[in-house]
N, C-alpha and C positions, 0 to 999 in steps of 0.2 A: 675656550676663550673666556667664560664665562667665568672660571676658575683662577685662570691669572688677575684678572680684575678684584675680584672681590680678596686676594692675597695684597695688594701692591700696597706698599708705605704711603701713607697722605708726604705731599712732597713738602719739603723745609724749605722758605725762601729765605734763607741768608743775606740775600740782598734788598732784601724788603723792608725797608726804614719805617719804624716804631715814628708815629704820629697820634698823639691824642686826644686831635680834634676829631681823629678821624674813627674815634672807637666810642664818642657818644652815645650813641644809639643802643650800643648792649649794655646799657643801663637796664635796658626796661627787659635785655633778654631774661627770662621766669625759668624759663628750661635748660640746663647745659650737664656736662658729664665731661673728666677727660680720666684718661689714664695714665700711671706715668712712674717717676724712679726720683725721689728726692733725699738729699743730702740735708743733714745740717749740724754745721761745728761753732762752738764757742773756745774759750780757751779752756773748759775741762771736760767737754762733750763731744764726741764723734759719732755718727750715726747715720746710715741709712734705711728706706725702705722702700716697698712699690706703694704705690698708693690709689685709690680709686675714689675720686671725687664727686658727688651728684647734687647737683641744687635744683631741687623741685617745689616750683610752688612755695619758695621761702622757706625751706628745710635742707640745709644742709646737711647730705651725710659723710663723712671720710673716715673708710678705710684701709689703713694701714699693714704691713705684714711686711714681713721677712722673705728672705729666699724660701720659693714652695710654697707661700704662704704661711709660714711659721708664726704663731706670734701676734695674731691676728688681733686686733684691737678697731673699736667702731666706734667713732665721734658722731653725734648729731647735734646741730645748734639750729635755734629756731628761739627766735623772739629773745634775745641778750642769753639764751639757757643755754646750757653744755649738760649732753646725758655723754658718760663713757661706758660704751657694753664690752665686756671685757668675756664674752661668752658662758654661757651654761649659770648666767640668772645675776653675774655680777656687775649690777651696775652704778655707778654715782653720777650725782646730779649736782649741777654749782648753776650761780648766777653771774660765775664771774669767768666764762671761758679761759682768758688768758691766763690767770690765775692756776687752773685747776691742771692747764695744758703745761705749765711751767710746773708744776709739782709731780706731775708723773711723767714727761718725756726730758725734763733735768736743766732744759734750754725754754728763754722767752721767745716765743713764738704769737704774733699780731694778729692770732687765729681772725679777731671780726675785721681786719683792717685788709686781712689775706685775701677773703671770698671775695673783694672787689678786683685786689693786685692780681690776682690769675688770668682775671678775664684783660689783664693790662689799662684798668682806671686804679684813677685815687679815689679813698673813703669818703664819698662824699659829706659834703658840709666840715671837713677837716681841710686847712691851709695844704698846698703843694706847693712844690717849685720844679719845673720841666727840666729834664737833661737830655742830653741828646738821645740816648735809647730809654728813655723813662720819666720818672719824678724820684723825686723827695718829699718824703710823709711822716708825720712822728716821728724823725728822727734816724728814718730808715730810706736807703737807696733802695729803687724799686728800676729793674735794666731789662729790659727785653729785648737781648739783645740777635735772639731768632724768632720767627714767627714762620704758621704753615698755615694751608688751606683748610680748611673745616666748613662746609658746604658752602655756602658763596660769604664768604668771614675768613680774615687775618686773624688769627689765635695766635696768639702766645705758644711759641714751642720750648725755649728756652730761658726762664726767668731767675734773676739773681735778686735775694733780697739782703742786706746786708744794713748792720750798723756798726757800732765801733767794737762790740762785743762777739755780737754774731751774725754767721751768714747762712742764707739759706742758698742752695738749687735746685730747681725743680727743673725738670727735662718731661716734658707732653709727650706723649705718643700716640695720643687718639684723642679725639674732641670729639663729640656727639652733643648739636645742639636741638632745642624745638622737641623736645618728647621724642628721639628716634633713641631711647635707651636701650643697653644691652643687660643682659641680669647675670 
């Protein structure tokens, strides 16, 4: 029994209506992790990958990779900085994430505006306006328009970010909040 349990999919509530009053509080969450498969298209970019996200103690790290793990690419950002490890000692460093993330993945991507939109808040101290499953933030529709459990927490399972250029999807498949990381 003890075997089917620790296998079973954290369940998707589909019917679970995205509310933003009601996700305050993981502001102050310090610890979180998800795993997961995201897309993103503009009009001369198409792209996917898996991705593994970990915000510890205000250190973001994400990686990225291909089918298999191919391709393996590592972001950290911490305090406005972007280091990219690109493995076996190659790294660069900007002060401008967005920037540095638009020059080597070919697409603008709101890398500091993102680590708030996953956890399903807007970037605080930046203007929003609520939609039904989300906001609008710089510019960008931010839709959650699935959410699952993640120990007693509605997470975000399915996030769409999109502007008139490009969009993003990210699809969650595991949440791990509070230091219960996997390595």
């Amino acid at each position: 029994m003890v075997l089917v349990t620790g296998c079973a999919k954290t369940p998707v509530l589909s019917d679970a209506g995205y509310i933003r009053a009601e996700r305050q509080h993981l502001y102050d969450l310090a610890d979180w992790e998800f795993r997961g498969r995201f897309s993103v298209r503009d009009d001369d970019e198409s792209w996917s990958a898996n991705i593994l996200w970990r915000n510890h103690k205000n250190v973001d790290r994400l990686k990225m990779s291909g089918p298999l793990g191919q391709g393996a690419v590592e972001f950290f950002l911490t305090g406005g900085q972007i280091i990219i490890d690109r493995g076996e000692g190659d790294f660069e460093r900007s002060d401008d994430p967005d920037d540095l993330i638009r020059h080597h993945l070919g697409v603008f991507v709101p890398v500091e505006s993102l680590q708030f939109w996953v956890l399903g808040l807007p970037h605080p101290g930046n203007h929003f306006r609520e939609i039904k499953e989300g906001f609008i933030q710089s510019g960008w529709s931010v839709s959650i328009p699935k959410l699952m459990q993640a120990d007693d927490q509605l997470m975000p399972h399915k996030l769409v970010v999109a502007n008139n250029e490009t969009k993003l999807k990210l699809i969650i498949d595991q949440w791990v909040l509070n230091d219960r990381f996997s390595e």
